[in-house]
C-alpha positions as CSV (number, residue, x, y, z in Angstrom):
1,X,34.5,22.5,-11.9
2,X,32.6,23.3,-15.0
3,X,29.5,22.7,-17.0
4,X,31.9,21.4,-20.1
5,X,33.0,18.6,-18.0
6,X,29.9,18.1,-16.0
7,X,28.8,17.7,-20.0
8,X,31.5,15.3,-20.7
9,X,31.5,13.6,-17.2
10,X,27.0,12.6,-18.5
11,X,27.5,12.2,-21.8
12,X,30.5,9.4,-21.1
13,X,27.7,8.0,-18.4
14,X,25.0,7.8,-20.6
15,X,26.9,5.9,-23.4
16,X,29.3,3.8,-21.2
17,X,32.1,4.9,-23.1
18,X,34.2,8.1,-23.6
19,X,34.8,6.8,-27.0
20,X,31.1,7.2,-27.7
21,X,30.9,10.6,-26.2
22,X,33.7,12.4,-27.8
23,X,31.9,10.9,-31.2
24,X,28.7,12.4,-30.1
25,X,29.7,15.4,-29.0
26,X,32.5,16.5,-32.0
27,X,36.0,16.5,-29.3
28,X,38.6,14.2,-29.1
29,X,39.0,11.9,-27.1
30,X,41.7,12.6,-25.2
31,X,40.0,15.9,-24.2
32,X,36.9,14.1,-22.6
33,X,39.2,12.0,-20.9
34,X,41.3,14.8,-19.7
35,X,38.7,16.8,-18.8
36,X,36.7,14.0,-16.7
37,X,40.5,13.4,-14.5
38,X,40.4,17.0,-13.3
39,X,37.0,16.5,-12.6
40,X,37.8,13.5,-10.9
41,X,40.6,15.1,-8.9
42,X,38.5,18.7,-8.0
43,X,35.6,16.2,-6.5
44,X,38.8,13.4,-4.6
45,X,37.1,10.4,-5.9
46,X,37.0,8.3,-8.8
47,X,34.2,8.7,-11.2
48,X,34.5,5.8,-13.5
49,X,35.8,2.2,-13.5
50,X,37.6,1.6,-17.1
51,X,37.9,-1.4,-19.1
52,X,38.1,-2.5,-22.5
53,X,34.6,-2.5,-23.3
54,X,34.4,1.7,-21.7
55,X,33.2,3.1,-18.9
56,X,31.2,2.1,-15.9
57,X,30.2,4.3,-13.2
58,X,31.2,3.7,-9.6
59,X,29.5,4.0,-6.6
60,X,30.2,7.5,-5.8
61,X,29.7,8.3,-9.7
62,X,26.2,7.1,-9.6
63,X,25.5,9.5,-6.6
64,X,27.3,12.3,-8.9
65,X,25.5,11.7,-12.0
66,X,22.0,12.7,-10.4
67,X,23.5,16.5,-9.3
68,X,25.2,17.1,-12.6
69,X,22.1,16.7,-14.9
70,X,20.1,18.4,-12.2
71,X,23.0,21.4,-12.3
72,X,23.1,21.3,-16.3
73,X,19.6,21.2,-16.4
74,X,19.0,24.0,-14.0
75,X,21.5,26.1,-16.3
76,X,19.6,25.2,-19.5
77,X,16.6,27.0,-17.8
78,X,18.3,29.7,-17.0
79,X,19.8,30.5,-20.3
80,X,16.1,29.9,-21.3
81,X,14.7,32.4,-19.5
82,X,16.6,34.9,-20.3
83,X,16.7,34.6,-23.8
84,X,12.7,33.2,-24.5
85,X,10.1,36.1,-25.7
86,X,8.0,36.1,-22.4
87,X,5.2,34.7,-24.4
88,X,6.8,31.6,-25.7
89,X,8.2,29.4,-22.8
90,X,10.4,27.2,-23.7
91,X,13.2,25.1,-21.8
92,X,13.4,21.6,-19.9
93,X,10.5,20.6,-16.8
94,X,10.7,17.6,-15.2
95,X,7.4,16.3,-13.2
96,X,6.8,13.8,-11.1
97,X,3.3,12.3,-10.3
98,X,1.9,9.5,-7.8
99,X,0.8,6.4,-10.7
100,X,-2.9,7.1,-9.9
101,X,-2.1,10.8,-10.2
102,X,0.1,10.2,-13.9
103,X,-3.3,7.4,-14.8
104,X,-5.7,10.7,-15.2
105,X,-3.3,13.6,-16.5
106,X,-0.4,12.4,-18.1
107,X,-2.0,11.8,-21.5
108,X,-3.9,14.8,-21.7
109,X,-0.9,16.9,-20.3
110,X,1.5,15.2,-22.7
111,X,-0.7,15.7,-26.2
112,X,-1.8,19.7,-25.0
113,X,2.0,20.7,-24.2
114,X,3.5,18.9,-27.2
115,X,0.6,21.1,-29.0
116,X,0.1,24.4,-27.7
117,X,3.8,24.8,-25.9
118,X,6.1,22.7,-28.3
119,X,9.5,24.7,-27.1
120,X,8.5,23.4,-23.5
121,X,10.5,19.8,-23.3
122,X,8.3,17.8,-20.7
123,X,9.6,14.1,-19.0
124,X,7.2,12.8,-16.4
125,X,8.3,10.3,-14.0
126,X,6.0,8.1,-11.6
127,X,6.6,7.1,-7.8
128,X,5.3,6.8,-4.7
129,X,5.2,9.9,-3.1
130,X,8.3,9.0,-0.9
131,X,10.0,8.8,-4.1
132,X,8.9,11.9,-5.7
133,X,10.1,13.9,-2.3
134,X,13.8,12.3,-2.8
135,X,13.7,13.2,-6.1
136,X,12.7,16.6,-5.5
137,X,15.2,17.0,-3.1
138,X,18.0,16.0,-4.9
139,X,17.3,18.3,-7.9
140,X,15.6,15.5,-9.9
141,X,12.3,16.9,-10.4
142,X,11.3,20.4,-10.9
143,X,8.0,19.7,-10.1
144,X,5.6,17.5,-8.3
145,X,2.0,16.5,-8.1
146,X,1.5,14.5,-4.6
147,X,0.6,13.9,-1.2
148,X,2.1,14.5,2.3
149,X,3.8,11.4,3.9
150,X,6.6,11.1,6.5
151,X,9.3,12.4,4.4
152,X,11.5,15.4,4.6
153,X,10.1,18.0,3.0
154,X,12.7,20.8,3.8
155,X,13.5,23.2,0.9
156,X,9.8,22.6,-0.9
157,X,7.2,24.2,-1.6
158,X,3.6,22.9,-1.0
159,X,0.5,24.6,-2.4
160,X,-2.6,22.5,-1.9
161,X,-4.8,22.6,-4.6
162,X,-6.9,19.7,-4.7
163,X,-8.8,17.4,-1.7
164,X,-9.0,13.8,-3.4
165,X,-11.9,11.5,-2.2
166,X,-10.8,7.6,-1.7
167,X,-12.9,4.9,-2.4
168,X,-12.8,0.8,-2.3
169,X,-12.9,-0.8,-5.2
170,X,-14.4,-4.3,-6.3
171,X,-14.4,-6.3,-9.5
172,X,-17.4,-6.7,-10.6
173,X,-16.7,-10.6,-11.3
174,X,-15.4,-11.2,-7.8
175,X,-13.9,-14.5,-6.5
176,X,-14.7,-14.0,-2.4
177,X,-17.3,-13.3,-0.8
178,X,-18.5,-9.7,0.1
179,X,-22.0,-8.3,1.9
180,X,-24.3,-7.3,-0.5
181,X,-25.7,-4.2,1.4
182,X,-22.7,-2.4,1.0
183,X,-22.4,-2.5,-3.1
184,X,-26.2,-1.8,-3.1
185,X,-25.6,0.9,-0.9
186,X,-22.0,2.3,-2.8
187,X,-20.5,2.8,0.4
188,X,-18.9,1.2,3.6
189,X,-18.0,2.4,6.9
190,X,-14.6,2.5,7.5
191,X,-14.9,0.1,10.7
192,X,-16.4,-2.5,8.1
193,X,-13.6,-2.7,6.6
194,X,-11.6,-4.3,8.8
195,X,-13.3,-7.6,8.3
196,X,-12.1,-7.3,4.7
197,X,-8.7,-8.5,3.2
198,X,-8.2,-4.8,1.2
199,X,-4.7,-3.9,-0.8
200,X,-3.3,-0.6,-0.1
201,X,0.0,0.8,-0.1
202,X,2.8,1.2,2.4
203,X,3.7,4.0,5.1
204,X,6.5,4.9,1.9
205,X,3.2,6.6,0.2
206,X,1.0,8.7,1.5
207,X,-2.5,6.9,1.0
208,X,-0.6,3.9,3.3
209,X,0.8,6.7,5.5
210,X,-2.9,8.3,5.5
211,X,-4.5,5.2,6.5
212,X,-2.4,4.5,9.2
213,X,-3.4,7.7,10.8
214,X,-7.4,7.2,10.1
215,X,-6.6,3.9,11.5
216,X,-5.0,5.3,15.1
217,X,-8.0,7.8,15.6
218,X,-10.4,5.2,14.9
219,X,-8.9,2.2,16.5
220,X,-9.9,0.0,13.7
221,X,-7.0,-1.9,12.0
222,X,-7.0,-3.4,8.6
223,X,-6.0,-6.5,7.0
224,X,-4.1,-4.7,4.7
225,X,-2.4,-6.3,1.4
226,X,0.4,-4.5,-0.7
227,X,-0.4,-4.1,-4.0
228,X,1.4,-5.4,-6.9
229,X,4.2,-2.3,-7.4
230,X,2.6,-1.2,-10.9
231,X,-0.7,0.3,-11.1
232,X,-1.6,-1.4,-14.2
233,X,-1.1,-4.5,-12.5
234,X,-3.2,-4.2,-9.2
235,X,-5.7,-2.9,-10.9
236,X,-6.1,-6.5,-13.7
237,X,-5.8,-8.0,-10.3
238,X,-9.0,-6.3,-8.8
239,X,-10.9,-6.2,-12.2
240,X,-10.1,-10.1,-12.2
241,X,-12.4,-10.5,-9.0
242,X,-9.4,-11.1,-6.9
243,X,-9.2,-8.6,-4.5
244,X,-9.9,-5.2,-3.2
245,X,-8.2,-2.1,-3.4
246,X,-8.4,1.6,-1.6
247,X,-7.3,3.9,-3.9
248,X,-9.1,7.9,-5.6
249,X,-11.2,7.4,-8.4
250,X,-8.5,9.1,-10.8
251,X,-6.9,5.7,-10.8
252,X,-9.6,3.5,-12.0
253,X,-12.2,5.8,-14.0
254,X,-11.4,4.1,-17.3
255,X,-12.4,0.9,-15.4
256,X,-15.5,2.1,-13.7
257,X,-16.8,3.6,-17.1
258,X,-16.8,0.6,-18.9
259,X,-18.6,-1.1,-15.9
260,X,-15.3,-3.4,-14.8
261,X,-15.4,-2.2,-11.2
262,X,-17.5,-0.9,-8.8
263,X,-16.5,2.1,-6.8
264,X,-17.7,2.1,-2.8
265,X,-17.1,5.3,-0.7
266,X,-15.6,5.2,2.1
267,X,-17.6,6.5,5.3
268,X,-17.7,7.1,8.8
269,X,-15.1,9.4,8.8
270,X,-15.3,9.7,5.0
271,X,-11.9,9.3,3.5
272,X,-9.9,12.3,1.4
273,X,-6.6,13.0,0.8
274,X,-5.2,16.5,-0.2
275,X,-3.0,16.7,-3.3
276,X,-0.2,19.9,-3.4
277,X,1.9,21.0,-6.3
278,X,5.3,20.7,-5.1
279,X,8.4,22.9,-6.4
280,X,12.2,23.4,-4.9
281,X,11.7,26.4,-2.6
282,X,15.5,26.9,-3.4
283,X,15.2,27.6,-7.3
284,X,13.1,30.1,-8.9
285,X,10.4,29.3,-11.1
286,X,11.0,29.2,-14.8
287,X,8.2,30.6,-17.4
288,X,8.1,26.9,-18.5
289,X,7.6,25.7,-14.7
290,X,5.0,27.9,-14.0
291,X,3.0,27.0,-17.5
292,X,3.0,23.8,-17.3
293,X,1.6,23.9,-13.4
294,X,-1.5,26.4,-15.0
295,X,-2.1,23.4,-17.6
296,X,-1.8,21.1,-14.2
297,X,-4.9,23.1,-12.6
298,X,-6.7,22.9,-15.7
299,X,-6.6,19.8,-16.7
300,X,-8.0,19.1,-12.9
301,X,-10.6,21.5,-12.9
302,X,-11.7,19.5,-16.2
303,X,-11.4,16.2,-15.2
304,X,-12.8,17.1,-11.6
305,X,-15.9,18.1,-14.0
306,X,-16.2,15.4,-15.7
307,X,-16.5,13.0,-12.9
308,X,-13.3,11.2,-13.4
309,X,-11.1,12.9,-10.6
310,X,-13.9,12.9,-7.6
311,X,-13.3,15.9,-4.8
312,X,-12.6,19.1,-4.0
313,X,-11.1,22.2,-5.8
314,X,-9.2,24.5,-3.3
């Protein structure tokens, strides 16, 4: 096996057709397609389904596809680092965040790396944090920002860095009826709200898998809703007057600054949740890696001052 048809073998993926690839990438066509069947053969499986119309991938190709790009990406770093002047990174990061997590700092991230560290190619994808561990773990991401849950979190690395404070939040046109004391108060024991219908996400995340456990040492269950998938989405739904929704203030900040929801902490035990910057504990880290986690901590440390990510710095 080699990176020239691990190459081939995505390209060919990516387009659907081997056609397409061997146009893309300036070799024939018989050579991709050569290429690909020793491929095929080395791994004992078939790779692709073939038709008329190209290429589709099968079952065990799909499960392929994932380690090649992480292999040819990993490689691309390599050959980064070893040729970048140490004060230009450069090379590929991929980051994963939680949605509320990607609300606060993907924009700012994005527009500062695309101006200060322009060799330094960043693609951010969003998850629950169940999904950003698989990920992780099968070479996916090179980089996380989220929260212990259940999952298996062999070969990772976990550096806490921030404590996140949770709140409940209401629209401030609200459709059901809600005491008083507690908005005038902007804050609600967590016993209180189990008399409350109150969205929140499943054991797969870690706020769902963090409220479970607040809710075994306190022996006060909720009447817990799942959200709607998207952030975006729950969040119209809330603002709408709806419903209610447990979530850290770096989700709905925007919302509570133009006065479309109202924020209530959560007491008695106050609710946090502790956010870690995750990296594979089996891969180095690359010159780009490492800046683009420094910009991570800053942009928290600004937002953090600002008001618009409530907590804790560790």
């Amino acid at each position: 096996m080699n990176t020239k048809q691990l190459t081939y073998f995505v390209k060919s993926a990516e387009l659907g057709s081997i056609a397409a690839a061997a146009r893309e990438l300036d070799i024939s066509q018989p050579s991709i397609s050569q290429q690909i069947s020793v491929l095929e053969h080395e791994l004992k499986t078939t790779l692709f389904s073939r038709d008329v119309r190209g290429v589709c991938l099968t079952e065990n190709g799909e499960r392929f596809l994932a380690h090649a790009r992480s292999v040819l990406r990993q490689l691309n770093q390599a050959q980064s680092e070893l040729h970048q002047a140490s004060t230009i990174p450069t090379g590929q990061v991929a980051l994963g965040m939680t949605q509320p997590i990607c609300n606060i700092l993907a924009v700012p991230l994005v527009s500062m790396m695309e101006r200060e560290f322009p060799g330094i190619e960043l693609s951010i994808y969003t998850g629950y944090s169940s999904d950003l561990s698989r990920m992780m773990q099968s070479g996916t991401l090179d980089i996380a920002v989220s929260s212990h849950d259940d999952s298996d979190n062999t070969h990772i690395r976990h550096e806490r860095f921030f404590r996140e404070n949770i709140y409940l939040i209401i629209g401030q046109n609200r459709t059901f009826d809600f005491p008083d004391e507690y908005l005038q108060q902007g804050s609600i024991p967590f016993e209180a709200l189990q008399h409350h219908d109150v969205m929140v996400t499943s054991r797969t995340d870690s706020l769902g898998f963090l409220i479970e456990q607040y809710e075994q040492e306190t022996g006060h269950y909720l009447r817990k809703r799942q959200p709607y998938g998207q952030l975006m989405t729950t969040l119209r739904y809330v603002t709408e007057g709806h419903g209610m929704l447990i979530t850290p203030s770096s989700s709905f900040f925007h919302l509570e600054r133009s006065q479309e929801v109202q924020a209530l902490e959560i007491i008695e035990p106050a609710l946090y949740r502790d956010v870690y910057l995750m990296t594979p504990s089996d891969r180095p880290l690359t010159n780009a890696m490492a800046q683009v986690i420094e910009q991570i901590r800053n942009l928290t440390k600004q937002e953090n001052a600002n008001g618009h990510w409530r907590g804790l710095l560790v």
